[in-house]
ZAGU-886605 format. One line per field, with one value per atom (N, C-alpha, C, O): residue in three letters; x, y, z. Coordinates in nm, 4 decimals. Layout:
<nodes>
residuo = (ALA,...)
east = (X,...)
north = (Y,...)
up = (Z,...)
</nodes>
This chain:
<nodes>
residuo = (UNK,UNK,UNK,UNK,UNK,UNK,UNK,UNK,UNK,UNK,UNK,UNK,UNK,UNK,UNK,UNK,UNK,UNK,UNK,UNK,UNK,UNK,UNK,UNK,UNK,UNK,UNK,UNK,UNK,UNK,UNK,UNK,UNK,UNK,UNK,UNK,UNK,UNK,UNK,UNK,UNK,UNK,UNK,UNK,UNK,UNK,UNK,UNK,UNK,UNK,UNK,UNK,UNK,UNK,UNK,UNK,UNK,UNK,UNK,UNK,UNK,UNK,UNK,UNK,UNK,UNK,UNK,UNK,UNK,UNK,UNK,UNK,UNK,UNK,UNK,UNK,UNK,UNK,UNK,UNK,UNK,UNK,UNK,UNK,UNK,UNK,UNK,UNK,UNK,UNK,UNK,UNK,UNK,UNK,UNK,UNK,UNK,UNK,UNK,UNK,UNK,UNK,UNK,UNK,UNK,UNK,UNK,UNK,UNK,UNK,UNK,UNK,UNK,UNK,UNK,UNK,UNK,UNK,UNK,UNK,UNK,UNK,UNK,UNK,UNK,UNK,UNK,UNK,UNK,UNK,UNK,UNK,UNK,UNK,UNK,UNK,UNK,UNK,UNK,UNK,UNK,UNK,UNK,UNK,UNK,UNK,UNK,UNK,UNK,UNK,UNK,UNK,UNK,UNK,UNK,UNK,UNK,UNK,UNK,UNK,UNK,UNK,UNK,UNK,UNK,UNK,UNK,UNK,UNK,UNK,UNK,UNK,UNK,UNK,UNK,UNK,UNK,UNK,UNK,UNK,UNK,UNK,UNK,UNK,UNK,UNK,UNK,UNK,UNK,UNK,UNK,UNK,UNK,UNK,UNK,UNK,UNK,UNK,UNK,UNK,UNK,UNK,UNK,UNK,UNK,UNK,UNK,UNK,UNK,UNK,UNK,UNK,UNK,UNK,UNK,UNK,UNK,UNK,UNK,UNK,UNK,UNK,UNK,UNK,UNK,UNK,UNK,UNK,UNK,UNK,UNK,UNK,UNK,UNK,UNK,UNK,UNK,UNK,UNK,UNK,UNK,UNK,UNK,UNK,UNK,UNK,UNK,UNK,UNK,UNK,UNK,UNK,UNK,UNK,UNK,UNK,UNK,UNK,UNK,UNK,UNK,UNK,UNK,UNK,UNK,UNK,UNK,UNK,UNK,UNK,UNK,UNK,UNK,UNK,UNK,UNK,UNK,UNK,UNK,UNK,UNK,UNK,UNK,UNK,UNK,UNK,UNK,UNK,UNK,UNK,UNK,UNK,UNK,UNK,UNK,UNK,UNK,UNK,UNK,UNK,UNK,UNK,UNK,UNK,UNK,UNK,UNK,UNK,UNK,UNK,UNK,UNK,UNK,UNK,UNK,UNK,UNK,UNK,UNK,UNK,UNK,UNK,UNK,UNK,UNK,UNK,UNK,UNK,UNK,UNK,UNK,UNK,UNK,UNK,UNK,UNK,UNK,UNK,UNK,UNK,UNK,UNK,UNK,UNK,UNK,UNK,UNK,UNK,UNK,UNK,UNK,UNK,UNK,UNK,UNK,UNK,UNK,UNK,UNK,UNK,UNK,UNK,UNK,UNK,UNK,UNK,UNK,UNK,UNK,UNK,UNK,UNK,UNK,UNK,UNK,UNK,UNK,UNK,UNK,UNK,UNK,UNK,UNK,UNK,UNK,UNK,UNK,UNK,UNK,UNK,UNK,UNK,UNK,UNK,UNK,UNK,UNK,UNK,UNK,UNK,UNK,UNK,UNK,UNK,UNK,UNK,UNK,UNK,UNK,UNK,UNK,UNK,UNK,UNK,UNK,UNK,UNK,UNK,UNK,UNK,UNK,UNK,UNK,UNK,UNK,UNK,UNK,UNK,UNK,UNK,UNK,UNK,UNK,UNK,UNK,UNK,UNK,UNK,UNK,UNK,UNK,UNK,UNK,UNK,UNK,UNK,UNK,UNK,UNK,UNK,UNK,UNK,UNK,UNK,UNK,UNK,UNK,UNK,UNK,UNK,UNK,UNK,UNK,UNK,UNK,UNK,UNK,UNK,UNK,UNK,UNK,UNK,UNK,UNK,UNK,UNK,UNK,UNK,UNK,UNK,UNK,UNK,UNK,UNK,UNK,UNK,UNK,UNK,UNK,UNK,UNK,UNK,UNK,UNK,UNK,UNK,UNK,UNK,UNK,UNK,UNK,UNK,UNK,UNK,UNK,UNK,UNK,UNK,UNK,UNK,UNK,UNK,UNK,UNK,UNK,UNK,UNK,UNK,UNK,UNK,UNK,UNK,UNK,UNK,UNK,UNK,UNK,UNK,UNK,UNK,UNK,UNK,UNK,UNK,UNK,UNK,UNK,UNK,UNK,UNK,UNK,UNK,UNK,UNK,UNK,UNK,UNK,UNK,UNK,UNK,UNK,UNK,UNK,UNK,UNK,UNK,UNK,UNK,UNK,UNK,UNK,UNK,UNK,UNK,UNK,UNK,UNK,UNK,UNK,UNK,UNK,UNK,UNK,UNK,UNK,UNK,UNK,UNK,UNK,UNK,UNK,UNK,UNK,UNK,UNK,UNK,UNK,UNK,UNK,UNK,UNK,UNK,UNK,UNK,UNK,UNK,UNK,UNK,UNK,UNK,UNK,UNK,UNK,UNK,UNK,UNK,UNK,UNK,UNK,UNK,UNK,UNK,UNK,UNK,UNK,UNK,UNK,UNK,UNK,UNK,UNK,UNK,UNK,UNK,UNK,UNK,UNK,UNK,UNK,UNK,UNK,UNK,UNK,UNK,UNK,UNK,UNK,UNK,UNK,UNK,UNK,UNK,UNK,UNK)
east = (0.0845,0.0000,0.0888,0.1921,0.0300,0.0939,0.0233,-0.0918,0.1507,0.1203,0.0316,-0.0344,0.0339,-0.1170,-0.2144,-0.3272,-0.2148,-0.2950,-0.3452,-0.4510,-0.2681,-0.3007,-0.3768,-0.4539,-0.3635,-0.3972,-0.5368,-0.6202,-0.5593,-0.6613,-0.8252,-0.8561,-0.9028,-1.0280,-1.1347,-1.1891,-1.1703,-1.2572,-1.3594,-1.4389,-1.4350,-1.5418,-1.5548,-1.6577,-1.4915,-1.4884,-1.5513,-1.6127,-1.5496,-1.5822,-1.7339,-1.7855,-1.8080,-1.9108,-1.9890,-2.1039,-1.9174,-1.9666,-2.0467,-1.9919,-2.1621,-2.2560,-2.3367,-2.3866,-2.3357,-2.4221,-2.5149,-2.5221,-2.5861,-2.6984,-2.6696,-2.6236,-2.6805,-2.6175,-2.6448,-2.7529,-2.5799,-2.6141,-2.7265,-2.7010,-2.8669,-2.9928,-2.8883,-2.7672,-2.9896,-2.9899,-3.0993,-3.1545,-3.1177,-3.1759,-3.1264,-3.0708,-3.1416,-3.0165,-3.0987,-3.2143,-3.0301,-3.0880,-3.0921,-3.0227,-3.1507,-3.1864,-3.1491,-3.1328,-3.1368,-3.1036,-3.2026,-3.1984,-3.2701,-3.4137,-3.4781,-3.5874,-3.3869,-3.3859,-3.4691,-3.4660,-3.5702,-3.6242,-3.5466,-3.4473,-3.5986,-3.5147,-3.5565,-3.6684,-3.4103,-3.4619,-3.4189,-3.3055,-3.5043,-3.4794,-3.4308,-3.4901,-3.3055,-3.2965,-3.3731,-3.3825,-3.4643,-3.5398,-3.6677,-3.7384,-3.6509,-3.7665,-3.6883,-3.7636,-3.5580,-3.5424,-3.5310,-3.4820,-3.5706,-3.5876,-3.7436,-3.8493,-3.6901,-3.8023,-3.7144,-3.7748,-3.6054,-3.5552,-3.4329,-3.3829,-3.3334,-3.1972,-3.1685,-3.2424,-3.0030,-2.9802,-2.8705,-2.8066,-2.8319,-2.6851,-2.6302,-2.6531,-2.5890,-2.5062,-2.3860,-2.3092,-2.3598,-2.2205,-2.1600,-2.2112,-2.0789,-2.0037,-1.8880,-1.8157,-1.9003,-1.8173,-1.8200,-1.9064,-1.6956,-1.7001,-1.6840,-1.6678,-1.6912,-1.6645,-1.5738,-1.5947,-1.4286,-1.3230,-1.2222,-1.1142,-1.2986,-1.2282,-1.2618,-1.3424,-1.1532,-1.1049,-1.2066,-1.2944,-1.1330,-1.2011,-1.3549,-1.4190,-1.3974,-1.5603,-1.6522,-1.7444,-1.5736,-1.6157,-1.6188,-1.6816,-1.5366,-1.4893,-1.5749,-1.6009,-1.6662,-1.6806,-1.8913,-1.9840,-1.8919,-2.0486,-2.1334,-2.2416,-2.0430,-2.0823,-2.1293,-2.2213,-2.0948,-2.0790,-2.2015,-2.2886,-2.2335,-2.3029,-2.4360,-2.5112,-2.4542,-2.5363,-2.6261,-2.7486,-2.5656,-2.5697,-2.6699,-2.7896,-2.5686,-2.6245,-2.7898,-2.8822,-2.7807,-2.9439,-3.0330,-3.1404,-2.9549,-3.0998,-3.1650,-3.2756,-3.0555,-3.0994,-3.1725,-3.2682,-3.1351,-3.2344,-3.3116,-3.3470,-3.3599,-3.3836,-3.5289,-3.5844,-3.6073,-3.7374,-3.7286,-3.8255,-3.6325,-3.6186,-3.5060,-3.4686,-3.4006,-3.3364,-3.3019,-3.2580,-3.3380,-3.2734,-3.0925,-2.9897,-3.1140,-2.9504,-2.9332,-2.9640,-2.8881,-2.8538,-2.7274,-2.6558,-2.6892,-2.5294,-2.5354,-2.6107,-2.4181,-2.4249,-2.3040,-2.2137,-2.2746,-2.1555,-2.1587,-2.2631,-2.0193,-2.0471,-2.1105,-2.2070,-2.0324,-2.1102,-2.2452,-2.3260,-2.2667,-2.3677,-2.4222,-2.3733,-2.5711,-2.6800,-2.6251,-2.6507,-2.5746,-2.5436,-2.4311,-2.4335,-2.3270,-2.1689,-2.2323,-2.1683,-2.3896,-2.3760,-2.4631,-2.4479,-2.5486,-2.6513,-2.5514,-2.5585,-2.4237,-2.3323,-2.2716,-2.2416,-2.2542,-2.1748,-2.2738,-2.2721,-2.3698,-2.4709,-2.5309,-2.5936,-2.5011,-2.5247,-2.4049,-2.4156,-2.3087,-2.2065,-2.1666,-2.0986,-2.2388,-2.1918,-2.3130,-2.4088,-2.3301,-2.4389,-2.4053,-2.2885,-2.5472,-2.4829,-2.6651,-2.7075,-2.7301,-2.8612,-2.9047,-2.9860,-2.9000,-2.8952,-2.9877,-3.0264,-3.0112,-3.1037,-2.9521,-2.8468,-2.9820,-2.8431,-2.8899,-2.9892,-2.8027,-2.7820,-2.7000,-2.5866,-2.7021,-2.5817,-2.5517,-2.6070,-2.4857,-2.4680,-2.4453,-2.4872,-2.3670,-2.3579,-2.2225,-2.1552,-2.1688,-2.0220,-2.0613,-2.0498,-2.0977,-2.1532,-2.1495,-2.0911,-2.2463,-2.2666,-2.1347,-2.0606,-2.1137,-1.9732,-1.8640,-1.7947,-1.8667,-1.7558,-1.8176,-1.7368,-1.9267,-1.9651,-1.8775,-1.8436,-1.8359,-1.7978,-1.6402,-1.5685,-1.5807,-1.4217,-1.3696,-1.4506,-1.2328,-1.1497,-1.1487,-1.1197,-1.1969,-1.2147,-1.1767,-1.2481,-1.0809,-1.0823,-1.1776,-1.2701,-1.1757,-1.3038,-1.2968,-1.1910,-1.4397,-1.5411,-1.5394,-1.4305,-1.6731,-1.6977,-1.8598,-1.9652,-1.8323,-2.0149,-2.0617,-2.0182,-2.1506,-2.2180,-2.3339,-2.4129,-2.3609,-2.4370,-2.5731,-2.5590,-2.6294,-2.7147,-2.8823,-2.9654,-2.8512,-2.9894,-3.1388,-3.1316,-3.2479,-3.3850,-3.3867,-3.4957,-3.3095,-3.2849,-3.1756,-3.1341,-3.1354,-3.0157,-2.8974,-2.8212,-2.8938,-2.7474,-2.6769,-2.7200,-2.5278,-2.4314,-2.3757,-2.2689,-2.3993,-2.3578,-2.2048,-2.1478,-2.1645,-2.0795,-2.0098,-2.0858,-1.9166,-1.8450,-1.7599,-1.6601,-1.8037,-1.6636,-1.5875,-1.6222,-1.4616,-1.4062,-1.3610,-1.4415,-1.2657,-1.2792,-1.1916,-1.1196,-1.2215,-1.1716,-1.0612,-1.0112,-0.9509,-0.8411,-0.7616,-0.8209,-0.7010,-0.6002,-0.5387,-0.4853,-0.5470,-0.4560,-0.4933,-0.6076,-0.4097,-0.4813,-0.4471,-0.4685,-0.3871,-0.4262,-0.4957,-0.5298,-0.5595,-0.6752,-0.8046,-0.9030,-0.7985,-0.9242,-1.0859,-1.1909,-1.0503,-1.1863,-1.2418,-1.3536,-1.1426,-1.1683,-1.1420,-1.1552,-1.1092,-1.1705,-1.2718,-1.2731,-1.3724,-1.4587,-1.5455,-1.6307,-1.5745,-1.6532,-1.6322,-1.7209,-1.5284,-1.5475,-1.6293,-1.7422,-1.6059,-1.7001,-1.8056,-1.8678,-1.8781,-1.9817,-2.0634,-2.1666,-1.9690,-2.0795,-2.0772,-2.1561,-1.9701,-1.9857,-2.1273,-2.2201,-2.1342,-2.2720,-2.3594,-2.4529,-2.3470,-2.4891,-2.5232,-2.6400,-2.4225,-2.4457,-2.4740,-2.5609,-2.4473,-2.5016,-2.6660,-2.7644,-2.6862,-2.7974,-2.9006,-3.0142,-2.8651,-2.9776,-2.9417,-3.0320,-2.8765,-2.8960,-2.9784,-3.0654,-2.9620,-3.0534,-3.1957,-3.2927,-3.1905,-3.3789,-3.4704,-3.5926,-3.3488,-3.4590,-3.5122,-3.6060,-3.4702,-3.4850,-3.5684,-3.5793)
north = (-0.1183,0.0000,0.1243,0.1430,0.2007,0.3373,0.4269,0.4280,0.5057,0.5947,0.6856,0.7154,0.7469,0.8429,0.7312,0.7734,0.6225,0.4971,0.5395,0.6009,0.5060,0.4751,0.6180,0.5949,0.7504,0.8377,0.8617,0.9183,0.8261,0.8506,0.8765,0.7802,0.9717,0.9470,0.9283,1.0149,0.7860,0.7160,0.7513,0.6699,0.8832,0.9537,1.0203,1.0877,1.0238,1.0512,0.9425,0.9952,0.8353,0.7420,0.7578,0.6933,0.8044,0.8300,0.8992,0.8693,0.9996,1.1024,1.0500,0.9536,1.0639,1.0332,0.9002,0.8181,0.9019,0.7811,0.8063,0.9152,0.7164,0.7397,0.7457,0.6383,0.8452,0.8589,0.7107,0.7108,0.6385,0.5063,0.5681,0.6676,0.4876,0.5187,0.5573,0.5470,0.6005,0.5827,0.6681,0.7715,0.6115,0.6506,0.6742,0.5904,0.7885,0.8581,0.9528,0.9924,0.9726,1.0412,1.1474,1.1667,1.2414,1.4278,1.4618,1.3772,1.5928,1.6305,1.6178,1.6379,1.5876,1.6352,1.4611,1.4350,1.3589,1.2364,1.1374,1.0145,1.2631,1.1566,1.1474,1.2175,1.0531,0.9771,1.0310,1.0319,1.0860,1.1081,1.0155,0.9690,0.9756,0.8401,0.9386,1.0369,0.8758,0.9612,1.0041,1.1234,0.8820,0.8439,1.0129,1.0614,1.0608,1.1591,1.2859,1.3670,1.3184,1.3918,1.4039,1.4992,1.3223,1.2781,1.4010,1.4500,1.4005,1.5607,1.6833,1.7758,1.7085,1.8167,1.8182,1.7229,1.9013,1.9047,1.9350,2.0045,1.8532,1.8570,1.8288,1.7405,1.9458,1.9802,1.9075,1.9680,1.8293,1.7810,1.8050,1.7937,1.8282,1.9142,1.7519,1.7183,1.7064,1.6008,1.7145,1.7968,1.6863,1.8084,1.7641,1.6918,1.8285,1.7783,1.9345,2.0408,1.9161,2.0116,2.0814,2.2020,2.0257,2.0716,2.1234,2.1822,2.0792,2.0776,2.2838,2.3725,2.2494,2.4446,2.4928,2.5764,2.3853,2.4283,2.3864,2.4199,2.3075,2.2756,2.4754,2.5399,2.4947,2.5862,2.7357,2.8415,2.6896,2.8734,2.8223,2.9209,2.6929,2.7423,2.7332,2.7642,2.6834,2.7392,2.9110,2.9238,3.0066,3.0807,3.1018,3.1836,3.0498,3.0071,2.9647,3.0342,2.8132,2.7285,2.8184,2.8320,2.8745,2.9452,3.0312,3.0216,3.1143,3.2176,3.1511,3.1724,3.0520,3.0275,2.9236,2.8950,2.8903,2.8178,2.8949,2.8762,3.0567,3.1360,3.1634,3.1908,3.1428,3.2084,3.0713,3.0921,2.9870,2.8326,2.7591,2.6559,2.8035,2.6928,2.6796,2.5779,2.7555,2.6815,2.5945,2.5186,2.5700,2.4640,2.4137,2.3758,2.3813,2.2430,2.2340,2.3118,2.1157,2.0434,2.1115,2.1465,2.1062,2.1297,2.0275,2.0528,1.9337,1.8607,1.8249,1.7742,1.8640,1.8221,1.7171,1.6971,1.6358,1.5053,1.5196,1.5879,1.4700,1.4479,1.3205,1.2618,1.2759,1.1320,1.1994,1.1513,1.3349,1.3613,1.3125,1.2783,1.3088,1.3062,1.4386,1.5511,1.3832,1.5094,1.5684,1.6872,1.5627,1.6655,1.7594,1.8735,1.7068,1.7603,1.8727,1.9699,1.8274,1.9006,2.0491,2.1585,2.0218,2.1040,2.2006,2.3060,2.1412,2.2640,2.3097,2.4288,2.2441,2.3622,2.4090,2.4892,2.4272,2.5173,2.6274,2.7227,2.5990,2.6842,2.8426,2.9591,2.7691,2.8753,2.9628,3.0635,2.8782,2.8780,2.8729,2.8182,2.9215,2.9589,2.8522,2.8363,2.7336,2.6443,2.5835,2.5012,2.6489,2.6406,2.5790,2.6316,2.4074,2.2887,2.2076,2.2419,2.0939,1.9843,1.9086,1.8937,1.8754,1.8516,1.6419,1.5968,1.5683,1.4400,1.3981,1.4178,1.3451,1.2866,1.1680,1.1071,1.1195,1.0014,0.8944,0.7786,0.9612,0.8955,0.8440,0.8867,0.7807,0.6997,0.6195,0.6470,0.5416,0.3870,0.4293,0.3825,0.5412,0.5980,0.6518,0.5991,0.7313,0.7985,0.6794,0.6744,0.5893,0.5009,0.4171,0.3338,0.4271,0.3881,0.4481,0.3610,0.5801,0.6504,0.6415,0.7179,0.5627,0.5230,0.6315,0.7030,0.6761,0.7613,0.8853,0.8998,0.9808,1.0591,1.2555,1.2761,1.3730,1.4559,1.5466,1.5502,1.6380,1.6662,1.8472,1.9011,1.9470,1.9015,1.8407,1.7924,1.7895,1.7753,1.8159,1.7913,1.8719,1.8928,1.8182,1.8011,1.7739,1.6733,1.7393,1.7918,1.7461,1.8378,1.6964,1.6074,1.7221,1.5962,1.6612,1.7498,1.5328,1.6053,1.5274,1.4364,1.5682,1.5325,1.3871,1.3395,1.3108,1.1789,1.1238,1.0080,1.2246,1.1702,1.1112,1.0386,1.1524,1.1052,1.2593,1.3729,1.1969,1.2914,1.3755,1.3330,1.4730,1.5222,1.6180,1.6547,1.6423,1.7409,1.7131,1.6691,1.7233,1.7149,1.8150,1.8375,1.8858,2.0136,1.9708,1.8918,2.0338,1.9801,2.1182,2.2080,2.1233,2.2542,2.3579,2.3313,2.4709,2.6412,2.6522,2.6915,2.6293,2.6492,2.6981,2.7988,2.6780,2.7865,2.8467,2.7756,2.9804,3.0712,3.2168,3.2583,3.2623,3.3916,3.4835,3.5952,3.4874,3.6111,3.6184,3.7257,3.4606,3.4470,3.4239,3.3812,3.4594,3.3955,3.4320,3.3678,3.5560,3.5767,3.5420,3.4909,3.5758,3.5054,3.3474,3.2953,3.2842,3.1179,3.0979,2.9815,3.1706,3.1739,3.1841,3.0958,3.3175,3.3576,3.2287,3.1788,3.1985,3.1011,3.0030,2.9965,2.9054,2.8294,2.8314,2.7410,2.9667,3.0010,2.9837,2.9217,3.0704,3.1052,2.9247,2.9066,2.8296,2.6733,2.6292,2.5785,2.6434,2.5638,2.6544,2.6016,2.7701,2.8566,2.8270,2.7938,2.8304,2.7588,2.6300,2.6181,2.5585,2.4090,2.4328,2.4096,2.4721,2.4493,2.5339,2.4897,2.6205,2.7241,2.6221,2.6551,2.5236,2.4501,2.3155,2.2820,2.2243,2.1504,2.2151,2.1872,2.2937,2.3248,2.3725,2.3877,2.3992,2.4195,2.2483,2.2473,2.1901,2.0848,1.9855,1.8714)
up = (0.0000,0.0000,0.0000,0.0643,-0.0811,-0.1126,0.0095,0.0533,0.0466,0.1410,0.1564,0.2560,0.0074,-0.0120,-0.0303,-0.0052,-0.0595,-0.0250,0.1050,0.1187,0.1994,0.3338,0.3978,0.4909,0.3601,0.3725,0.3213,0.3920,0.2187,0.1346,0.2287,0.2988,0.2303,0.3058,0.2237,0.1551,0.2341,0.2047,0.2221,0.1752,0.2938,0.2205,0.1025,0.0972,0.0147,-0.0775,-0.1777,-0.2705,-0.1787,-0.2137,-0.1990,-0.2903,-0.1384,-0.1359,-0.2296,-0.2620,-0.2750,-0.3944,-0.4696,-0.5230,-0.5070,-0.6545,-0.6167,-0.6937,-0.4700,-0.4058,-0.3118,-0.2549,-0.2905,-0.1893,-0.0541,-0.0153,0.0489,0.1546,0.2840,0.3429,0.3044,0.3890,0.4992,0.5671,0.5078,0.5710,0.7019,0.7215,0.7691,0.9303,1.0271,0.9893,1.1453,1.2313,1.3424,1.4134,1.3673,1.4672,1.5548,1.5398,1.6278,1.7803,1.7444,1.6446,1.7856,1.7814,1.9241,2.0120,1.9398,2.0685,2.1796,2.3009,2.1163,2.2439,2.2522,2.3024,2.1936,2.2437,2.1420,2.1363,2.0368,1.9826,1.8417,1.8222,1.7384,1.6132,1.4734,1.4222,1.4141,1.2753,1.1814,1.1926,1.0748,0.9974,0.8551,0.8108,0.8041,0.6547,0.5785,0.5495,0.5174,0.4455,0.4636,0.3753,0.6152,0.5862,0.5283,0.4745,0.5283,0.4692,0.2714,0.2109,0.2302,0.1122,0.0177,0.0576,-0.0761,-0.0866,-0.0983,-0.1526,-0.0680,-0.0220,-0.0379,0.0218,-0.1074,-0.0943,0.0472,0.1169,0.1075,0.2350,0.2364,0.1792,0.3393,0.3389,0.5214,0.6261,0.5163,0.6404,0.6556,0.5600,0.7300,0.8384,0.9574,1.0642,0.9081,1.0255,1.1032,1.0470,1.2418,1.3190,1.4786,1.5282,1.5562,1.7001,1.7657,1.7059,1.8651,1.9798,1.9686,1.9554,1.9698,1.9930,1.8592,1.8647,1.7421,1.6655,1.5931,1.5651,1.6004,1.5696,1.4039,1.3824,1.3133,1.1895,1.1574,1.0578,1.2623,1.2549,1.3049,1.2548,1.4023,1.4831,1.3847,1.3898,1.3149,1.2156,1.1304,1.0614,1.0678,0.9596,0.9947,0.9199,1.1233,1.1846,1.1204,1.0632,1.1557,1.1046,0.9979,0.9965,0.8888,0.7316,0.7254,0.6730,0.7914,0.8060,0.8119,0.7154,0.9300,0.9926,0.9166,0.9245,0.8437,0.7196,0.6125,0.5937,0.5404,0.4284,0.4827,0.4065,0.6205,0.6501,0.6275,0.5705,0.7087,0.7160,0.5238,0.4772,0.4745,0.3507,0.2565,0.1820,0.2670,0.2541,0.2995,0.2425,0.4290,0.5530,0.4904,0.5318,0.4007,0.3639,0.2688,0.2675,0.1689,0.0520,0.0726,-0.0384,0.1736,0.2317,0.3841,0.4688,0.3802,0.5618,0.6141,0.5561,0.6752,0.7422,0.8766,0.9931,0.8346,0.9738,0.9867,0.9003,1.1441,1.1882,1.2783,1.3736,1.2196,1.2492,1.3547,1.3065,1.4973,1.6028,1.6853,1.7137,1.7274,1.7974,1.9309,1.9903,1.9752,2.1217,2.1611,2.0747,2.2601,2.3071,2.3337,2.3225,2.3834,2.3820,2.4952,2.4755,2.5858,2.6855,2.6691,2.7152,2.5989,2.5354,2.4059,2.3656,2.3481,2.2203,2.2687,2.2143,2.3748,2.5055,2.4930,2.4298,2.5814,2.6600,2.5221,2.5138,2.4334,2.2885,2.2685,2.3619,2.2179,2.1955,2.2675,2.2213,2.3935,2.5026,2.4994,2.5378,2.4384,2.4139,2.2773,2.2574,2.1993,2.0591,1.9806,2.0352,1.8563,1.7736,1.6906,1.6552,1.6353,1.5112,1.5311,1.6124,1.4403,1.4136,1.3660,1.2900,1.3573,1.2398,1.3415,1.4532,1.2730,1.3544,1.4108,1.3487,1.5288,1.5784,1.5772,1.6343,1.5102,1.5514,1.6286,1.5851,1.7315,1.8633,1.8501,1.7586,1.9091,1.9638,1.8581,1.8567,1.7669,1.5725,1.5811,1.4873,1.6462,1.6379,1.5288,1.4094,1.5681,1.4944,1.3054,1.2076,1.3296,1.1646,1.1314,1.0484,1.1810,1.0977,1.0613,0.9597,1.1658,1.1077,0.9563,0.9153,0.8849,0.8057,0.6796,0.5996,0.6489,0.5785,0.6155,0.5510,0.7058,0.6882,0.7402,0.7992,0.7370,0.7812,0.6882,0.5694,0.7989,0.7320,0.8163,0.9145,0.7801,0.8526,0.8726,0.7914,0.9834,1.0086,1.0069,1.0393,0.9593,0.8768,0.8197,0.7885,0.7535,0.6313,0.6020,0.6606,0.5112,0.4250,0.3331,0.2192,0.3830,0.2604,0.2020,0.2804,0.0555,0.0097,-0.0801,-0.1639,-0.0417,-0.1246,-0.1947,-0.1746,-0.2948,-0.3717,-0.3122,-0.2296,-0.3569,-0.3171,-0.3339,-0.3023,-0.3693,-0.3931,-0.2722,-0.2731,-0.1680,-0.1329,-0.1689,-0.1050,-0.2780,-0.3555,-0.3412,-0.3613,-0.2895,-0.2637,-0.3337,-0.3777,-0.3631,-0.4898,-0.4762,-0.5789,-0.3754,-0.3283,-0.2006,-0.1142,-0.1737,-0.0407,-0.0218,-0.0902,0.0851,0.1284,0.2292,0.3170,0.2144,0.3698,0.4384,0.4631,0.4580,0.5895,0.4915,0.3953,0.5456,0.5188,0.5068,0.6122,0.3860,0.4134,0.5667,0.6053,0.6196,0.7226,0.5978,0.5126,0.5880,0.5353,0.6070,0.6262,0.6305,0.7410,0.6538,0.7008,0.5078,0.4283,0.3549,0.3052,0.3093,0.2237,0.2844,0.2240,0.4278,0.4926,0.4634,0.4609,0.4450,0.3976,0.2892,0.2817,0.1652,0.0608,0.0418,-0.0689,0.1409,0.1378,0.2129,0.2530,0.2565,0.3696,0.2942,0.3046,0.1572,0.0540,-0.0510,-0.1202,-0.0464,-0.1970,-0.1248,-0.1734,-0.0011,0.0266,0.0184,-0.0373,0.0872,0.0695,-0.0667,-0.0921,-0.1530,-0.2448,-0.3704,-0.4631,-0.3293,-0.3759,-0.2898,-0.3527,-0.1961,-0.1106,-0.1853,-0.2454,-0.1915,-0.2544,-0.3559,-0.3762,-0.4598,-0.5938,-0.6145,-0.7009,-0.5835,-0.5609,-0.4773,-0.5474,-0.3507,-0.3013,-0.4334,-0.4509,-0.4958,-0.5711,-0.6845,-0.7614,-0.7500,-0.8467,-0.8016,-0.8820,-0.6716,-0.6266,-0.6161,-0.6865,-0.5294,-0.5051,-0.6206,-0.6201,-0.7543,-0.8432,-0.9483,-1.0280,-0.9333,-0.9675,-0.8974,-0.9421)
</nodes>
């Protein structure tokens, strides 16, 4: 095995497929099944607590919901649990349907660094994957805007379809 072999994140492999079902916990304890978000382009966010570039790119996140949140889902998917995701939210702004307690699922999608955005169409097939905001602190804004306006363009090309 080749080293960029061994490196390789196997979410990617996912691209242009149907996102693997699941039924997963919500914060408030009860279960969302994939299958209901189906109907609707939907943008999922995989992300933890601690992790620096999940946290910078919330804002982002945040933004582009308010400006879609009637023609697609936004759900963030974390292994935390509901009490770990309580107290981040309690501190921190990230306005998504929150899924917890998703170990089990994420390891479905292999090794993989974290963000990641999964952008999917009314079919749930994956159509897009972002991963995190460059670090460049002289291009930051303008890698902050280019992200942006890739999720915008993609979500305003899904919901019209």
């Amino acid at each position: 095995m080749q080293t960029n072999e061994f490196l390789k994140e196997e979410i990617y492999d996912f691209q242009g497929k149907e996102l693997p079902e699941f039924e997963l916990s919500l914060i408030n304890g009860k279960k969302l099944n994939s299958r209901s978000l189906k109907g609707k382009p939907t943008l999922i966010n995989f992300w933890f607590a601690s992790c620096a570039p999940c946290i910078k790119k919330m804002p982002s996140l945040n933004k582009i919901k308010t400006e879609f949140s009637e023609e697609v889902n936004f759900i963030a998917i974390t292994f935390h649990n509901k009490q770990e995701v309580a107290s981040f939210l309690g501190k921190r702004e990230f306005n998504f349907t929150h899924l917890v307690d998703s170990k089990e699922y994420l390891k479905k999608f292999g090794f993989f660094g974290y963000p990641k955005t999964l952008i999917l169409d009314k079919n749930l097939i994956i159509t897009q994957i972002e991963k995190r905001i460059p670090k460049d602190l002289q291009n930051e804004e303008k890698n902050i805007s280019a992200f942006e306006e890739r999720v915008r363009t993609t979500l305003r090309e899904l919901s019209k379809t």
